[in-house]
C-alpha positions, -999 to 999 in steps of 0.1 A, spaced: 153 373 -353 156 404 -335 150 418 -296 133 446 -309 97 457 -294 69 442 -306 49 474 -312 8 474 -307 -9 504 -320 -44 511 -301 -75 532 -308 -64 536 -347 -94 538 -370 -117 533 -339 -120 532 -301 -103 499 -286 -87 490 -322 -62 470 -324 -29 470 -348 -4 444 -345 17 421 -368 8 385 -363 40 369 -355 71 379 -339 104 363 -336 128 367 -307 163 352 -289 155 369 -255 138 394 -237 117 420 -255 94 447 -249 57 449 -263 52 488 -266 16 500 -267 13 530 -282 -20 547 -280 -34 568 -306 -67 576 -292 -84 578 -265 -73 564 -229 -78 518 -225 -73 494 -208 -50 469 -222 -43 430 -210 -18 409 -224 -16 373 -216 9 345 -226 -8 310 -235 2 279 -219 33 270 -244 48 305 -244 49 303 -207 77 275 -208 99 305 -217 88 338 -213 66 354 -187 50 391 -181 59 407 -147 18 419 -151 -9 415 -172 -31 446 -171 -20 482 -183 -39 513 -184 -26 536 -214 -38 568 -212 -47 588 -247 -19 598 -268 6 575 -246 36 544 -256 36 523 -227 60 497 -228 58 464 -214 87 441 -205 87 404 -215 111 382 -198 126 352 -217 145 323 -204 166 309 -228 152 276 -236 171 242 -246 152 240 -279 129 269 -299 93 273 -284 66 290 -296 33 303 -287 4 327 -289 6 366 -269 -28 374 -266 -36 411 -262 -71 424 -259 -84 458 -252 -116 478 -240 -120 449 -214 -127 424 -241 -141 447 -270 -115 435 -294 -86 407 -291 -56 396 -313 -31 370 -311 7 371 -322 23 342 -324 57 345 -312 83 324 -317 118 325 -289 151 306 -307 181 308 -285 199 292 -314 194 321 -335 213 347 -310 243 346 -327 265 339 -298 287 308 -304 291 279 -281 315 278 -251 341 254 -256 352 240 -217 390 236 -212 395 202 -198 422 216 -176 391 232 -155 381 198 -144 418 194 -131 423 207 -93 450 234 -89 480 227 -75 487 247 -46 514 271 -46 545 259 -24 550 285 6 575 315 0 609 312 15 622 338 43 639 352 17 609 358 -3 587 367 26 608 396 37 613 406 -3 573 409 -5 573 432 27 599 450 14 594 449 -25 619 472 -32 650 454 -12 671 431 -33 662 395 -20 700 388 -22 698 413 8 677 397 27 699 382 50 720 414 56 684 430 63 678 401 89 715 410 105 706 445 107 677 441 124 693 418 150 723 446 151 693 472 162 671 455 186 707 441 203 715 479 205 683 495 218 678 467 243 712 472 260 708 509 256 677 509 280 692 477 300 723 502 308 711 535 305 745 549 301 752 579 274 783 560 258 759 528 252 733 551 241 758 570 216 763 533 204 733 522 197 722 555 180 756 544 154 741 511 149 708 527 147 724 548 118 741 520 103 713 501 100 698 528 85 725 529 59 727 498 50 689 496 45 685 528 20 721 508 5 702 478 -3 669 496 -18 672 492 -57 
């Protein structure tokens, strides 16, 4: 089994000849590549009715011009179970046809199966919500949670400061607040680890 390109060789010994093995085995997608060794055909490949349960040809009918490899997707969807089926390529607008019989195995991809944890089918337990604590450790990652509360203090300390600096506006309570301002301060680059 391989995805390798099922080659086609055209205009060989003669005009519209064909060359092709006559069966081809794949696990998935795969390309047919026409490679012409003559003079420029037309070229129409078409999958019979059994092929068609897995694979399928985004189009049908290809010019390739003289001295050209034109390659031509085939689009396989893995099926439960092998199938196979005839690819029926014909060129010079019927002159000459052939039929490959190809065969599409997912089983023989070598992937292994996927075994399903049966903790998937389980719903997740939420997570519990962070405590203050923990919420003002995430803002600040690199304060020491034990500090947390002397962070909270601080923070009272400098809004308490700043709001009776401008309630006042007096240069002593200003001179005040700017020393609690600093403390804070302090204490914060004190409590960074």
């Amino acid at each position: 089994m391989s995805n390798a390109p099922l080659t086609v060789t055209l205009n060989d010994e003669r005009p519209h000849d064909l060359s092709v093995a006559p069966s081809f085995s794949t696990n998935g997608s795969f390309s047919v590549e026409l490679a012409n060794e003559g003079q420029a055909v037309h070229v129409h490949l078409h999958i019979d009715d059994q092929l068609s349960r897995a694979a399928s040809l985004s189009e049908g009918n290809h010019f390739v011009d003289g001295g050209q490899t034109k390659t031509v997707e085939v689009f396989v969807t893995s099926p439960p179970e092998p199938v196979s089926g005839k690819l029926k390529i014909v060129s010079g607008h019927g002159s000459e046809t052939r039929y490959v019989d190809v065969t599409v195995d997912p089983g023989s991809g070598g992937k292994p199966p996927v075994d399903v944890d049966e903790t998937l089918s389980k719903p997740k337990q939420p997570e519990p919500e962070p405590s203050v604590t923990e919420s003002i450790a995430d803002v600040f990652p690199s304060v020491d949670p034990r500090a947390a509360p002397l962070f909270g203090l601080a923070l009272v300390a400098l809004v308490l400061a700043v709001a009776l600096a401008s309630l006042f506006e007096s240069f002593a309570i200003t001179l005040g607040a700017g020393v609690v301002v600093g403390g804070v301060l302090a204490a914060l680059v004190l409590t960074m680890r």
